[in-house]
C-alpha positions as CSV (number, residue, x, y, z in Angstrom):
1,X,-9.6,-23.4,-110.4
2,X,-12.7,-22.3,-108.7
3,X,-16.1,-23.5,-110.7
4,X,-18.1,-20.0,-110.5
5,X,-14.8,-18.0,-111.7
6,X,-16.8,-17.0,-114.4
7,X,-18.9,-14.8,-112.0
8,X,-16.0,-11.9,-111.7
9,X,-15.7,-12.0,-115.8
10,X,-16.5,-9.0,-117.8
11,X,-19.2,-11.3,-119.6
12,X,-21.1,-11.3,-116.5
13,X,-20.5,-7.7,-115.8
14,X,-21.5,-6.1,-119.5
15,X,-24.9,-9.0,-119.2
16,X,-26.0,-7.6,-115.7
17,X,-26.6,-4.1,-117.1
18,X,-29.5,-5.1,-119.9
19,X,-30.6,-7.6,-116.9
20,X,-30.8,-4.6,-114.9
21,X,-32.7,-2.6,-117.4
22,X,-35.1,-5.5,-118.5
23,X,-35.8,-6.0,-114.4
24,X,-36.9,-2.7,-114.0
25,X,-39.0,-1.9,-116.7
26,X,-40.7,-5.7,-115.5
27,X,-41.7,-4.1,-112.0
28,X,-42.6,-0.8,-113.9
29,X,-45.3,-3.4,-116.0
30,X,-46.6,-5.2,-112.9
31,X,-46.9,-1.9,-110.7
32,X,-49.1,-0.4,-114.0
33,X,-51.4,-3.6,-113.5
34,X,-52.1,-2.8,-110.3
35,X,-52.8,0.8,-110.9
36,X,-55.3,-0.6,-113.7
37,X,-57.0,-2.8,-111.4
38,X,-57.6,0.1,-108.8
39,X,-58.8,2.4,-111.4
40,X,-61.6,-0.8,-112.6
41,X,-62.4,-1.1,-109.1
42,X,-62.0,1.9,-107.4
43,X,-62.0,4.6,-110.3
44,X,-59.5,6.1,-108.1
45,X,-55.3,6.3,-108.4
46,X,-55.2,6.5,-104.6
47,X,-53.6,4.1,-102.6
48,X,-55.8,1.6,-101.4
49,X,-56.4,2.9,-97.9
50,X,-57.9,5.6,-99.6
51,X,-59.3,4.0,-102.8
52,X,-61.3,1.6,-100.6
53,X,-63.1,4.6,-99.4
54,X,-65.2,5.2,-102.1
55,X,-67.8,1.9,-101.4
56,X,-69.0,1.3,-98.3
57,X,-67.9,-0.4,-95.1
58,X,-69.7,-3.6,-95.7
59,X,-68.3,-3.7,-98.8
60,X,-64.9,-4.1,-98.3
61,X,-65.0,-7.9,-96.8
62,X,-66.6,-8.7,-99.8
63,X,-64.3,-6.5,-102.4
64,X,-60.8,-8.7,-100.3
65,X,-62.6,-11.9,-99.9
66,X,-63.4,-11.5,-103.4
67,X,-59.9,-11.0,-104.7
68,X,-58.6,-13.5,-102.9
69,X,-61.0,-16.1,-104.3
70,X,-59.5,-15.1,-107.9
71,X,-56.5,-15.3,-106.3
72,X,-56.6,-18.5,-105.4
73,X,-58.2,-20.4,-108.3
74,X,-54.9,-18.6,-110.0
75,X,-52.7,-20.4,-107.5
76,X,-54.6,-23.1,-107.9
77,X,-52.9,-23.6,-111.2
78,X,-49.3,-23.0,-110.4
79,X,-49.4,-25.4,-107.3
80,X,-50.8,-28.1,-109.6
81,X,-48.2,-27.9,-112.5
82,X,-45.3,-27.6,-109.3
83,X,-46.6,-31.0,-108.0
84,X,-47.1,-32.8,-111.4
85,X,-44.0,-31.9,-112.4
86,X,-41.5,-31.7,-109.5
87,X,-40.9,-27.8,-110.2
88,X,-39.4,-25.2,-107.4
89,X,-41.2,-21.7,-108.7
90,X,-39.5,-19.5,-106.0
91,X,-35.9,-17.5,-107.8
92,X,-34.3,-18.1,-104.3
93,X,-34.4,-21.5,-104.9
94,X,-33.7,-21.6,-108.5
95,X,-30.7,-19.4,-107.5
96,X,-29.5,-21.5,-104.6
97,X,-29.9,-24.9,-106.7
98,X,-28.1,-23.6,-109.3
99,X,-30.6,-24.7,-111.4
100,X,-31.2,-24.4,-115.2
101,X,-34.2,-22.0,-115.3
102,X,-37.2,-20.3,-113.5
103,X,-40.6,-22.4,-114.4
104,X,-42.5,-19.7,-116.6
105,X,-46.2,-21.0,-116.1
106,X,-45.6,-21.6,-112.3
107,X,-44.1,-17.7,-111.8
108,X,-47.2,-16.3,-114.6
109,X,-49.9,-18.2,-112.7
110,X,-48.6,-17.2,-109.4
111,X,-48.2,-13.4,-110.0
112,X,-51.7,-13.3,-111.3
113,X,-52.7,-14.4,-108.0
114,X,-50.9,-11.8,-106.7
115,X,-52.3,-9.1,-109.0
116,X,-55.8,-10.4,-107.5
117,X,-54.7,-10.1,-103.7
118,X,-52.6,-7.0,-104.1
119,X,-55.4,-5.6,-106.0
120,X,-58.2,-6.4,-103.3
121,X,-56.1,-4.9,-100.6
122,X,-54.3,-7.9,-98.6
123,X,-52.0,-7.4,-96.5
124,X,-49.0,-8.5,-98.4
125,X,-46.2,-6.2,-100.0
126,X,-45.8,-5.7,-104.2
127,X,-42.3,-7.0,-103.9
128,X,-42.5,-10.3,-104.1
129,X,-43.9,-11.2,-107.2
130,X,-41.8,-8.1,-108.7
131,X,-38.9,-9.6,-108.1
132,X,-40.0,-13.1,-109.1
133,X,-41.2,-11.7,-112.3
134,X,-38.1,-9.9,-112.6
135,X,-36.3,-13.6,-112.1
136,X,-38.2,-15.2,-115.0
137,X,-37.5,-12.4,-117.4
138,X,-33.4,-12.6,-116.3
139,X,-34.0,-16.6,-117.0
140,X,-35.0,-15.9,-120.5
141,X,-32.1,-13.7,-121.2
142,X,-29.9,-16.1,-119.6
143,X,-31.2,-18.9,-121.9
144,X,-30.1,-16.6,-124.9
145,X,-26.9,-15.5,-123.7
146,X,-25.4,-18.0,-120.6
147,X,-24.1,-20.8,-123.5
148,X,-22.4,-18.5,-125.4
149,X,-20.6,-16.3,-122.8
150,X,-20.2,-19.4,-119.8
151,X,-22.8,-17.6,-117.7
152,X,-24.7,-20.3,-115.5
153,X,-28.9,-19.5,-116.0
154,X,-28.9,-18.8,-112.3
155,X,-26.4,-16.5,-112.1
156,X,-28.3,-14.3,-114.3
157,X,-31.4,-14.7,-112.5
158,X,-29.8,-13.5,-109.4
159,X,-28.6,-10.8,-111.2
160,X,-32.2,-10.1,-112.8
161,X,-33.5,-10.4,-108.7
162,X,-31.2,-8.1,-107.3
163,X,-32.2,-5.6,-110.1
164,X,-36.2,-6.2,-109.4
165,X,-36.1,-5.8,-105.6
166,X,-33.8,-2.7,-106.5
167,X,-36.4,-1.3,-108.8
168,X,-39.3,-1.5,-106.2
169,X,-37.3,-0.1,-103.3
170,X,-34.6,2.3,-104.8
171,X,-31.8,0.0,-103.3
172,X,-29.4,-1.3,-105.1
173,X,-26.6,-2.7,-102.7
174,X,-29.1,-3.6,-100.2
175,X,-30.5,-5.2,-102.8
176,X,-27.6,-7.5,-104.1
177,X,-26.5,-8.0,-101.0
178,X,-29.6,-9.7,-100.1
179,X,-29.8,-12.2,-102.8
180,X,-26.4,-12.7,-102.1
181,X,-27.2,-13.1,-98.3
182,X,-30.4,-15.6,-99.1
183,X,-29.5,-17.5,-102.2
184,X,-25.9,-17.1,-101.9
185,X,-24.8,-17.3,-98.5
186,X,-23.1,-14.1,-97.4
187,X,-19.4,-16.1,-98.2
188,X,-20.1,-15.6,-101.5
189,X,-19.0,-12.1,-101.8
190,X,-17.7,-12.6,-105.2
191,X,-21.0,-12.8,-107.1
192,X,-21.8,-9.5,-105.5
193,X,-20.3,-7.9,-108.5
194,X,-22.5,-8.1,-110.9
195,X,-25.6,-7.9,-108.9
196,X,-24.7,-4.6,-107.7
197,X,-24.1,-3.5,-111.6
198,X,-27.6,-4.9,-112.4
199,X,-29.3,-3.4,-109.6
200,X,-27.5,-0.1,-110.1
201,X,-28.7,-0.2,-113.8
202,X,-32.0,-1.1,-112.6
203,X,-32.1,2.1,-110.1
204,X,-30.6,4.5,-112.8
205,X,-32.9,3.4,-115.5
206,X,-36.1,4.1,-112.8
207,X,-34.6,7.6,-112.3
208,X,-34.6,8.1,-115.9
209,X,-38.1,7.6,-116.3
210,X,-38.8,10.0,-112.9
211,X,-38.7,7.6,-110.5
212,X,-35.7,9.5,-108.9
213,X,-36.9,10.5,-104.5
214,X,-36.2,8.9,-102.0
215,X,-39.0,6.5,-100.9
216,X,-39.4,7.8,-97.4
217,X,-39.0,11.6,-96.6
218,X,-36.2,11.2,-93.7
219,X,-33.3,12.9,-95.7
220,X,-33.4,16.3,-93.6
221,X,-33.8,14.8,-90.1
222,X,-30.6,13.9,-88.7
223,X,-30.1,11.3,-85.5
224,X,-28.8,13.0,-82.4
225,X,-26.1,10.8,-81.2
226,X,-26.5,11.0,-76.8
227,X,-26.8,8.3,-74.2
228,X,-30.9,8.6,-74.7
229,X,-30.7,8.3,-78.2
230,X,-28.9,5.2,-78.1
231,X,-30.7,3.5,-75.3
232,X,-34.2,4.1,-77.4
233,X,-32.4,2.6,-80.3
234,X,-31.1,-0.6,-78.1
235,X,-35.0,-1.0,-76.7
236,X,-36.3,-0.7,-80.4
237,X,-33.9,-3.4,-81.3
238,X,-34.5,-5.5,-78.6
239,X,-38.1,-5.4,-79.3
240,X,-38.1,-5.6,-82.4
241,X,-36.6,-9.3,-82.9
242,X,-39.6,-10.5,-80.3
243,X,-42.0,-8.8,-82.6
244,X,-40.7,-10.4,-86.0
245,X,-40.8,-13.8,-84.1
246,X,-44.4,-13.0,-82.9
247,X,-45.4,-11.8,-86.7
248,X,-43.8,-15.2,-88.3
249,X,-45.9,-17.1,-85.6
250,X,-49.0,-15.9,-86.3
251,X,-48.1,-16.7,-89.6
252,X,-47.1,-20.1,-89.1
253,X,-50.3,-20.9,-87.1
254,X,-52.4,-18.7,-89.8
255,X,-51.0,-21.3,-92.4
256,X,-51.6,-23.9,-90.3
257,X,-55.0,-23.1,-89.6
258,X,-55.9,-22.3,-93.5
259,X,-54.2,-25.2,-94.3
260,X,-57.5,-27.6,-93.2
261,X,-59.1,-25.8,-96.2
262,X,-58.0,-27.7,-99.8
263,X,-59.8,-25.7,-101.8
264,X,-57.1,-22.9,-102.6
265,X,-60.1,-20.3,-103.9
266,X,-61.9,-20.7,-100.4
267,X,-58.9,-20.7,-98.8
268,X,-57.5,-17.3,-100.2
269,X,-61.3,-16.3,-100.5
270,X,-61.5,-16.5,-95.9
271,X,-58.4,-14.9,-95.7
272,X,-59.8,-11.9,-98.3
273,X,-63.0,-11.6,-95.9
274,X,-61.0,-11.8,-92.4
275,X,-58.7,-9.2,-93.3
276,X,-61.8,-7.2,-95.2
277,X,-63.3,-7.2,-91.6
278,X,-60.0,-6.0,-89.9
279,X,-60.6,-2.9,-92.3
280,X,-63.8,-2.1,-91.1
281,X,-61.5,-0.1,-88.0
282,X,-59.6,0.8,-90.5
283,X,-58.4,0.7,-94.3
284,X,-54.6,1.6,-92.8
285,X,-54.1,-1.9,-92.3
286,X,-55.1,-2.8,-96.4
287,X,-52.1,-3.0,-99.3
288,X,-48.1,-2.8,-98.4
289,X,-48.4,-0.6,-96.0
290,X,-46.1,2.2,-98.0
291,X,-48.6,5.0,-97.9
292,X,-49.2,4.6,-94.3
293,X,-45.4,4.7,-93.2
294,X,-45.3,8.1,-95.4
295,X,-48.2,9.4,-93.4
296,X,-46.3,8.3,-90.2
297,X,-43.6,9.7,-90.8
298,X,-45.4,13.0,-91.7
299,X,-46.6,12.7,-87.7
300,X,-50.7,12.3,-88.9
301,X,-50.9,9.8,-86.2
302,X,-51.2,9.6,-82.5
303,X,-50.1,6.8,-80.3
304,X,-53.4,5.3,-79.6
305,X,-53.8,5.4,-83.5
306,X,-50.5,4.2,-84.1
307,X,-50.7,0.8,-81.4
308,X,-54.3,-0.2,-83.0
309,X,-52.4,-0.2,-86.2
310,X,-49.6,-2.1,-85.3
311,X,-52.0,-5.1,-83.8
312,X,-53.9,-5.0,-86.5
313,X,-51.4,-4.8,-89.4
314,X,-49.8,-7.9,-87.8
315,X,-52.9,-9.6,-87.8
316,X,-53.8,-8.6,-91.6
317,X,-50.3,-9.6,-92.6
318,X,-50.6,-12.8,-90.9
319,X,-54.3,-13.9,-92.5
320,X,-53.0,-12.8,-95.9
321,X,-49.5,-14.8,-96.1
322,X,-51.0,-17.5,-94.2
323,X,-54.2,-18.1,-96.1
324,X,-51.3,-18.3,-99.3
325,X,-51.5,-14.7,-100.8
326,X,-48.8,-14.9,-103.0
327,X,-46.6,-11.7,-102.4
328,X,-44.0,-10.4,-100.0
329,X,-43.1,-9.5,-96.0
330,X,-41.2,-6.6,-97.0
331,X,-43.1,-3.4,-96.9
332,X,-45.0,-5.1,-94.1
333,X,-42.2,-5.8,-92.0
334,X,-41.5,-2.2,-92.6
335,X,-44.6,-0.2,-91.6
336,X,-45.1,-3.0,-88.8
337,X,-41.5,-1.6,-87.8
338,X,-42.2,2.2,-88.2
339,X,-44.9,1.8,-86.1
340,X,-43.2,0.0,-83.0
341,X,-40.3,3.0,-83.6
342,X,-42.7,5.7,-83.4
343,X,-45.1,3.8,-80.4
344,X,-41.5,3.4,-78.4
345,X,-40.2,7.0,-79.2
346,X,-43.5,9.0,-78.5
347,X,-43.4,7.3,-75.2
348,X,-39.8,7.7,-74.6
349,X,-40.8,11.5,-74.7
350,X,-43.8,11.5,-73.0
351,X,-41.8,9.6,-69.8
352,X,-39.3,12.9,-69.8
353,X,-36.8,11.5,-72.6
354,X,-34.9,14.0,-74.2
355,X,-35.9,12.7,-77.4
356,X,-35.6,15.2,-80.3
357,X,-37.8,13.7,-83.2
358,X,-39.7,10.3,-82.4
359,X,-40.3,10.2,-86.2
360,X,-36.4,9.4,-87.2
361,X,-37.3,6.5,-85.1
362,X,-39.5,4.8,-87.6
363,X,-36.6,4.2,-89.6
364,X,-34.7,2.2,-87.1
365,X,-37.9,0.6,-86.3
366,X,-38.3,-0.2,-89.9
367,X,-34.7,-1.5,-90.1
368,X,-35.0,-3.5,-87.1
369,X,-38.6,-5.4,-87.5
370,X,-37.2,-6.4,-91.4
371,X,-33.6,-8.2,-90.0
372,X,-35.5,-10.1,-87.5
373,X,-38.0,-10.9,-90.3
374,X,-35.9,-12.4,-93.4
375,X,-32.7,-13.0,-90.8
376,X,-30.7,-10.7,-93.8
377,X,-29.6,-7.4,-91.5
378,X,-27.1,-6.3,-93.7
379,X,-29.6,-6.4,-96.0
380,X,-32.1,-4.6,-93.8
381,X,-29.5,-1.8,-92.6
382,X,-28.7,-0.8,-96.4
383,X,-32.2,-1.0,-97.3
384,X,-33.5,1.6,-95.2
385,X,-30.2,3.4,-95.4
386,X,-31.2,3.5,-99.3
387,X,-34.6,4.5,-98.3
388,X,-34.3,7.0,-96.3
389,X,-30.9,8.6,-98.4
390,X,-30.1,9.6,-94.2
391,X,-26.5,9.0,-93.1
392,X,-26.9,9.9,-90.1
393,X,-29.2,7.0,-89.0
394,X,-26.2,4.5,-90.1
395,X,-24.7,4.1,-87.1
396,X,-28.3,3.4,-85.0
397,X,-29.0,1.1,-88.1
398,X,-26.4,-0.8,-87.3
399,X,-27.0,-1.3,-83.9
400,X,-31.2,-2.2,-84.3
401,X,-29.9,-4.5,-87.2
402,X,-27.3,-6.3,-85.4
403,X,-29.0,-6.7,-82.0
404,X,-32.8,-7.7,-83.8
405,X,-31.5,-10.5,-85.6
406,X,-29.1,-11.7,-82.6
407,X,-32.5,-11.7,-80.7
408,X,-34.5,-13.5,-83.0
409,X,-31.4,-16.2,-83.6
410,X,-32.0,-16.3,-79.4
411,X,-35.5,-17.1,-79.9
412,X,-34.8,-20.0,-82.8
413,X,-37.2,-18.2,-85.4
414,X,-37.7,-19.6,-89.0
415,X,-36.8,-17.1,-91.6
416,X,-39.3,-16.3,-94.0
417,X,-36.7,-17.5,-96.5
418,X,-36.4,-21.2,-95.6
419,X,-33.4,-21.3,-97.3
420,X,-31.7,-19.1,-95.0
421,X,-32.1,-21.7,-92.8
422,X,-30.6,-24.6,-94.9
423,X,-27.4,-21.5,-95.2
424,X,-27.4,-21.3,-90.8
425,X,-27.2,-25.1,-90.7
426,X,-24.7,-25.4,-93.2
427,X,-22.7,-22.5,-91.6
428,X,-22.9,-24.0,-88.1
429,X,-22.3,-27.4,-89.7
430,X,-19.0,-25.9,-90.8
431,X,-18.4,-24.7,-87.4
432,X,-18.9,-27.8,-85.9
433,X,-16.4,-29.6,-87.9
434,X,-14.1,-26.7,-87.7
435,X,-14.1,-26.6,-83.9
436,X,-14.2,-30.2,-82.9
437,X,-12.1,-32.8,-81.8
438,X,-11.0,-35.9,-83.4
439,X,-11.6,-37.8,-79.6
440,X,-15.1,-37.6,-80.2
441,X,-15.3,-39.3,-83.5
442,X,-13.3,-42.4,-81.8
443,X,-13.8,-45.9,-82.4
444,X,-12.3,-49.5,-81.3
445,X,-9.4,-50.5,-82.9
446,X,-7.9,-54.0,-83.3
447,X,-4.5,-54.4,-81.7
448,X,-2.1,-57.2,-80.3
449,X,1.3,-57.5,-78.2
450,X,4.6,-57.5,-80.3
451,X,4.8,-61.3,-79.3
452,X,1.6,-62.4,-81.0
453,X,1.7,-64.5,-83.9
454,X,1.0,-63.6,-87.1
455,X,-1.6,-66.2,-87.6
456,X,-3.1,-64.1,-84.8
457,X,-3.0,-61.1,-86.9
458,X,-4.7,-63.0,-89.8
459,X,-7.5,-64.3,-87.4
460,X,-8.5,-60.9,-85.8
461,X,-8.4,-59.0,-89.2
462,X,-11.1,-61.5,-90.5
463,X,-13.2,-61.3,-87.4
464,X,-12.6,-57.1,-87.7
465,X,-12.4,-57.0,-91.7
466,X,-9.9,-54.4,-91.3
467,X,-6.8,-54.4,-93.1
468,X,-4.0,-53.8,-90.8
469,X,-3.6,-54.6,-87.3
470,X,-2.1,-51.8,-84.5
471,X,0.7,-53.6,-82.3
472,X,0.9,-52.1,-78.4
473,X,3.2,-52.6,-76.0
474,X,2.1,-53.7,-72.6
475,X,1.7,-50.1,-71.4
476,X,-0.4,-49.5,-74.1
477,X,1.7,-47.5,-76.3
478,X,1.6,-47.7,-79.6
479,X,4.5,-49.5,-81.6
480,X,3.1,-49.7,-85.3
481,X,1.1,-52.0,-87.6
482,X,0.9,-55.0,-89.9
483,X,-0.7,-55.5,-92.7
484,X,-2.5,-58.3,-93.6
485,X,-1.3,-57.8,-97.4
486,X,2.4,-57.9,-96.3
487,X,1.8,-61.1,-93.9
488,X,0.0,-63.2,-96.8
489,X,3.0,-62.5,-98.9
490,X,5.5,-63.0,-97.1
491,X,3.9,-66.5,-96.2
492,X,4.0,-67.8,-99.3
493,X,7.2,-66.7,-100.1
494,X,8.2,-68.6,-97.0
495,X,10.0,-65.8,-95.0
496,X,7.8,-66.0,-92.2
497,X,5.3,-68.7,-91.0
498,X,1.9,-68.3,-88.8
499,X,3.8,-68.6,-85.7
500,X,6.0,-65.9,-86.4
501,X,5.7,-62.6,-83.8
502,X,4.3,-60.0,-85.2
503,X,7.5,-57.8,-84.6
504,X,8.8,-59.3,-87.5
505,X,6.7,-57.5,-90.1
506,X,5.4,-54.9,-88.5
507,X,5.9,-51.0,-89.7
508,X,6.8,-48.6,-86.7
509,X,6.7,-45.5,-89.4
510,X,3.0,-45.3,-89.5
511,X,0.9,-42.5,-89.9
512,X,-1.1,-41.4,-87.0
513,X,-3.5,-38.9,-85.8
514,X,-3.9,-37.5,-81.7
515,X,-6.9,-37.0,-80.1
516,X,-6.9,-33.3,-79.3
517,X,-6.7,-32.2,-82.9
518,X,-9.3,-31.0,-84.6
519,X,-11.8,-32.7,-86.6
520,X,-10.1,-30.6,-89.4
521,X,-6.0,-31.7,-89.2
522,X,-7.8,-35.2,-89.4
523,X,-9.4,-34.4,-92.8
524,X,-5.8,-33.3,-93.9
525,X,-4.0,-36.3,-92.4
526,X,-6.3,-38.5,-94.6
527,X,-5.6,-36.4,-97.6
528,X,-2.0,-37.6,-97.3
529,X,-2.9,-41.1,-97.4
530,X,-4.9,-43.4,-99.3
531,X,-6.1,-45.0,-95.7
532,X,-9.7,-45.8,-94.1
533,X,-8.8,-45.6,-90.9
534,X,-5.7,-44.3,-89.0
535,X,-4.8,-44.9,-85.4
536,X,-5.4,-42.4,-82.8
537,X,-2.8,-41.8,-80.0
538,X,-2.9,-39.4,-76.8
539,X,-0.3,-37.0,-77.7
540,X,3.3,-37.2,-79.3
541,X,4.9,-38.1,-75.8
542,X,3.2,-40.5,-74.5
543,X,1.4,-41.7,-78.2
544,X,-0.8,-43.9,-75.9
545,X,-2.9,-46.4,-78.5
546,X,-6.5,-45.0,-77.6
547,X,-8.7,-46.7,-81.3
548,X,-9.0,-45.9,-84.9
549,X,-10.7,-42.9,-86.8
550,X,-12.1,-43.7,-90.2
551,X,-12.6,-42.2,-92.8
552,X,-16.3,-42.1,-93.3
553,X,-16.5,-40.8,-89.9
554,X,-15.1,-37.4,-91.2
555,X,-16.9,-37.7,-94.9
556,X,-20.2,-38.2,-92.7
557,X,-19.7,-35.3,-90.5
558,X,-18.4,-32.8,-93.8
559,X,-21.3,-33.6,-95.9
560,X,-23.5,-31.4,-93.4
561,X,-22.3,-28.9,-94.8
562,X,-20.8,-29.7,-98.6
């Protein structure tokens, strides 16, 4: 009986929908915060491209570098506790660990530095510590509930994460279907069940309370399918997995840069000022970028406007994640996509393209640029899908998906979920084992002529510590064994003595193994036996003695991936 058939119970089914409900009304709480801090600052309930406006130019360094200061004496905090005692903050983890609960301190201190970077315009997106609010709250439900009703605490924290990133993007199967894609591993399709109810809840209960459009205003535009519209789509996706690479290495060297400054308030504090002096050619690049990719897609900008932005916005993005702004690639990832959609479609057009709307294009852009970032493309293709509420810009979805992430797996790009990668290695480990052969796991085995004495046997075992001896012919085929256990015996019981051939005791119904199988029918041959080591042979014709496969070998090369 599988260990998580509790997963596809009705328990966890009728617990995902007040998970779902308690995610969203969690993001609904942080996204007020935020609005809060932008009134206090900006007296404004503009975005804050906009709210930024209302002090001066050489002001805004100060007003990011500022909140990232506070925003890193907060982290501060939650680093500390982590390292004093051995905690893992992040849900994915939690979620992939199967551990007993998200650390509430770690997650409280952490999302207050996000408030302060979010709330000082860096150029992180809201998701993040939404959804790892969202994880804490489903762990404190599942504290109450999981011993009762056989619910693991994780399990309901992926369910409370599915319905947070659900809540903040209006898409629920994308939504479960990345947890289940990150923490999971995309075999686990069972456990989608009760994200999707959760998430579902989480999107019903925001359209309830009038959170109920679409995110991005795409619905009446529908995707011409013809031989151009399809080769811009293939050119989006191919460029879009170089750009996600290039965005995740410029946040790799940002962190590595930033990470010569200990001071966590300094550090955040730089990152607050560099991005504040990106600004000063423009406030676009400030906050998640959703605003912007509205305005985009509305056609307010040009392509001049829109390739300053995208250079910029990647460099903004990069300074804020890598001087440790705690929040998220997603919206990000998007508007950096948008833009490379649009750039690539306005100058499809202008080269004589007939390209109906280079707008539509910001969604595939969007699409594209988030697979190659988080590695997830289902994910990304039911995202934007979700979005946009367009069907017609499945099929092109699919594509930009599909061929981003295969070129970013070309290029050997981290995810910005590390454990996705721990999932690849473990798939590939799997692979590995599936696909090959037991020749290359070979090793010398001890084996006489039939003639040999048994005191011979007895000498070679206890210079080889192995327990039975393979027996050859002189063409080298293989006869059988003896075993040292059944020699001793029948010694003292005076049947045989150490001169004796080996002939006499030897078993010629022995289990053996060839060397083309797979790494796999050797697994199952041991199963069958209580052996450490079998005899490998050429094939069933000849059965040629070629050495020994043990079984550590196997349980050495499987635990790559158990």
């Amino acid at each position: 009986m599988s260990s998580n058939k509790h997963v596809l119970s009705w328990a966890a089914v009728l617990v995902a929908i007040p998970v779902g409900c308690a995610a969203s009304l969690v993001t609904l709480a942080f996204r007020g915060l935020i609005e809060l801090i932008n009134q206090l600052l900006f007296n404004s309930g503009d975005e804050i491209t906009q709210a930024m406006r209302v002090w001066p130019w050489y002001v805004w360094p100060l007003i990011v570098g500022g909140g990232g200061l506070i925003a890193g004496w907060f982290l501060r905090f939650a680093v500390d506790i982590e390292k004093r005692e051995t905690v893992n903050t992040d849900y994915l983890e939690v979620i992939n660990a199967r551990l007993d609960a998200v650390p509430g301190k770690t997650s409280l201190f952490r999302a207050l530095s996000s408030i302060a970077s979010i709330g000082s315009g860096a150029s992180i997106g809201k998701e993040g510590p939404m959804v790892q609010l969202s994880a804490l709250c489903g762990s404190l439900l599942g504290r109450c509930i999981s011993a009762s009703l056989a619910l693991r605490n994780s399990d309901v924290v992926a369910m409370a994460a599915a319905a947070g990133l659900a809540s903040v993007y209006h898409a629920p199967l994308a939504s479960a279907i990345f947890v289940a894609e990150i923490a999971f591993g995309i075999s686990a399709l069972q456990r989608l069940i009760p994200l999707i109810i959760a998430a579902a809840t989480a999107v019903m209960t925001m359209w309830s309370l009038g959170f109920r459009s679409a995110l991005y205003p795409l619905a009446e535009v529908n995707f011409t399918m013809d031989p151009s519209s399809l080769t811009l789509t293939v050119l989006i996706a191919l460029l879009a997995g170089p750009t996600g690479w290039l965005l995740l290495a410029l946040i790799a060297r940002s962190k590595k840069l930033f990470s010569h400054i200990r001071a966590l308030p300094l550090r955040l504090g730089l990152g607050g000022v560099a991005v504040g002096i990106l600004a000063i050619a423009t406030t676009d690049i400030l906050g998640n970028g959703y605003e912007i990719i509205v305005q985009l897609m509305a056609g307010h900008y040009l392509l001049p406007g829109i390739l300053l932005l995208l250079v910029l916005k990647m460099a903004a993005t990069a300074l804020s994640v890598g001087s440790n702004a705690v929040g998220g690639l997603f919206t990000p990832s998007l508007l950096i996509g948008a833009l490379l959609g649009v750039a690539l479609a306005t100058v499809a057009r202008q080269l004589g393209l007939p390209i109906e709307n280079p707008l539509i294009y910001a969604a595939i852009g969007m699409a594209a640029v988030l697979a190659a970032v988080s590695q997830a493309p289902l994910m990304a293709m039911l995202m934007v899908l979700e979005m946009t509420l367009n069907s017609s810009l499945l099929f092109p979805v699919m594509i930009a998906t599909v061929l981003a992430t295969m070129v970013v797996y070309q290029l050997h790009a981290a995810s910005t979920y590390p454990v996705v990668g721990r999932h690849l290695n473990r798939a590939d480990a799997k692979f590995d084992f599936d696909n090959s052969v037991i020749s290359q796991l070979i090793i010398p085995g001890a084996a006489l002529q039939p003639h040999e004495s048994v005191g011979q046997a007895l000498a070679v075992s206890s210079l080889k510590r192995e327990r039975f001896v393979y027996v050859i012919n002189d063409r080298q085929q293989f006869l059988g064994v003896v075993s040292i256990h059944d020699i001793s015996r029948k010694i003292l019981d005076q049947e045989i003595t150490l001169e004796s051939p080996v002939l006499t005791v030897m078993d010629d119904n022995f289990p053996c193994v060839y060397q083309n199988q797979s790494v796999r029918e050797g697994w199952e041959a041991f199963a069958r036996v209580t052996l450490e080591r079998l005899p490998v042979l050429s094939n069933p014709q000849d059965r040629l003695f070629l050495g020994a496969l043990t079984k550590t070998s196997l349980i050495q090369k499987a635990k790559e991936f158990l």
